[in-house]
C-alpha positions as CSV (number, residue, x, y, z in Angstrom):
1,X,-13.2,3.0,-2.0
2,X,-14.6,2.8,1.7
3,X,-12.3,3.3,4.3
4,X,-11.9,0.8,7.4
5,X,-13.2,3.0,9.7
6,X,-17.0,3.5,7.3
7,X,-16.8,-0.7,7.9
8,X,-16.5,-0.7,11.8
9,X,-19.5,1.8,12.3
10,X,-21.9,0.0,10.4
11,X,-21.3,-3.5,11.9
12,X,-24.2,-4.9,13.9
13,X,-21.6,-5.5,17.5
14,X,-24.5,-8.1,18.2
15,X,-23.9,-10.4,15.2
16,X,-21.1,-12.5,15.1
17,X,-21.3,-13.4,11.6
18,X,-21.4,-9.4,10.4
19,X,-18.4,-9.2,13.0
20,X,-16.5,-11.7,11.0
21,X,-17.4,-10.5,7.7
22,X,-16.5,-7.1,8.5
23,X,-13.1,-8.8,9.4
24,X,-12.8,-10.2,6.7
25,X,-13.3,-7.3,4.5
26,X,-11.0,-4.9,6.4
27,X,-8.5,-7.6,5.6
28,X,-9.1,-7.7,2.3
29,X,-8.6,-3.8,2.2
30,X,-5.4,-4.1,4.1
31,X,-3.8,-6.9,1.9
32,X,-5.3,-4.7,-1.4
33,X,-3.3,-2.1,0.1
34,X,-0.2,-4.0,0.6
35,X,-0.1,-5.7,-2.5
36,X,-0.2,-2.2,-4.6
37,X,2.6,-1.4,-2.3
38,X,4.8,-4.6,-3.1
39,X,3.8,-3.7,-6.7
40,X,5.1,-0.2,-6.3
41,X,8.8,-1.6,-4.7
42,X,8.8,-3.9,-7.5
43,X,8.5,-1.2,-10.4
44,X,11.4,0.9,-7.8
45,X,13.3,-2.3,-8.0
46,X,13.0,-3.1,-12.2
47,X,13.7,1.2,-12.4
48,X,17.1,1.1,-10.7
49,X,17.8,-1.8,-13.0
50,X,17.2,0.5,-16.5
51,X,19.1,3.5,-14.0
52,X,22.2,1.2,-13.7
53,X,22.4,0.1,-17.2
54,X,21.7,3.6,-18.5
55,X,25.2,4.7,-16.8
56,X,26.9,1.8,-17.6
57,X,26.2,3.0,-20.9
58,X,26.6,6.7,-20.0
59,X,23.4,7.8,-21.1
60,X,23.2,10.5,-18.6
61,X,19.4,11.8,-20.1
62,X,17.9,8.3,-19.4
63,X,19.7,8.1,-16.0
64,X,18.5,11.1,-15.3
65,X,14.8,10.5,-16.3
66,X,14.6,7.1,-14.5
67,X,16.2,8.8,-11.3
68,X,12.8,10.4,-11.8
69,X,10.6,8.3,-12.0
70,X,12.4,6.3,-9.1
71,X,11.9,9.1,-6.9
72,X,8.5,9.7,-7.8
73,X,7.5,6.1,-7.0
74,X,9.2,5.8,-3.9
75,X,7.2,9.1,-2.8
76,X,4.0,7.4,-4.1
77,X,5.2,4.4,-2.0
78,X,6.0,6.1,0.9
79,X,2.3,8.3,0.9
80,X,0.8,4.4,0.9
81,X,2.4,3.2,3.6
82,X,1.9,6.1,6.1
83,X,-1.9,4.9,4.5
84,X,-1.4,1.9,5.9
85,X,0.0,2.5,8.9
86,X,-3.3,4.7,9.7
87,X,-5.8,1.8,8.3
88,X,-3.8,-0.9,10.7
89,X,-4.3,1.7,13.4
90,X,-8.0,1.9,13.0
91,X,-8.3,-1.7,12.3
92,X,-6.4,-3.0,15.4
93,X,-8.9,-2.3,18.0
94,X,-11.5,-4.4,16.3
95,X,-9.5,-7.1,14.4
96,X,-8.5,-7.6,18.5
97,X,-11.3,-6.8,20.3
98,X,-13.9,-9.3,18.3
């Protein structure tokens, strides 16, 4: 996958329509980026659902498992928003700027 920053060195600064393609394709990359994100909370989210019924049954072992896989997801989703972060901080000079 080519980074934001690969986008913003080969756009031709003199042509307004490669400007706003190049927009539009580092926003593309930034919403791709959220939406495996949102799709990452949402597996946290339907994990902690299988965690609480697993106690409420006290299956401890399956508790434990999905606590987990919880924790590995939310690392997973914590490692793609610090990647975000550093592609909306390469982006913002140019999204602004143009």
């Amino acid at each position: 996958m080519e980074n934001i920053r690969e986008v913003i060195k080969r756009v031709n600064l003199r042509d307004s329509d490669d400007i706003a393609r190049a927009k539009e394709e580092i926003k593309e990359m930034l919403t791709t980026r959220v939406e495996y994100m949102r799709d990452i909370a949402r597996m946290c989210e339907q994990g902690a659902e299988v965690l609480i019924s697993a106690l409420e049954q006290n299956d401890l072992r399956n508790a434990k498992d999905m606590c987990e896989t919880i924790v590995r997801e939310a690392n997973n989703l914590i490692t793609k928003g610090v990647d975000l972060r550093r592609g909306l901080e390469e982006a913002e000079p140019f999204l602004e700027g143009f």
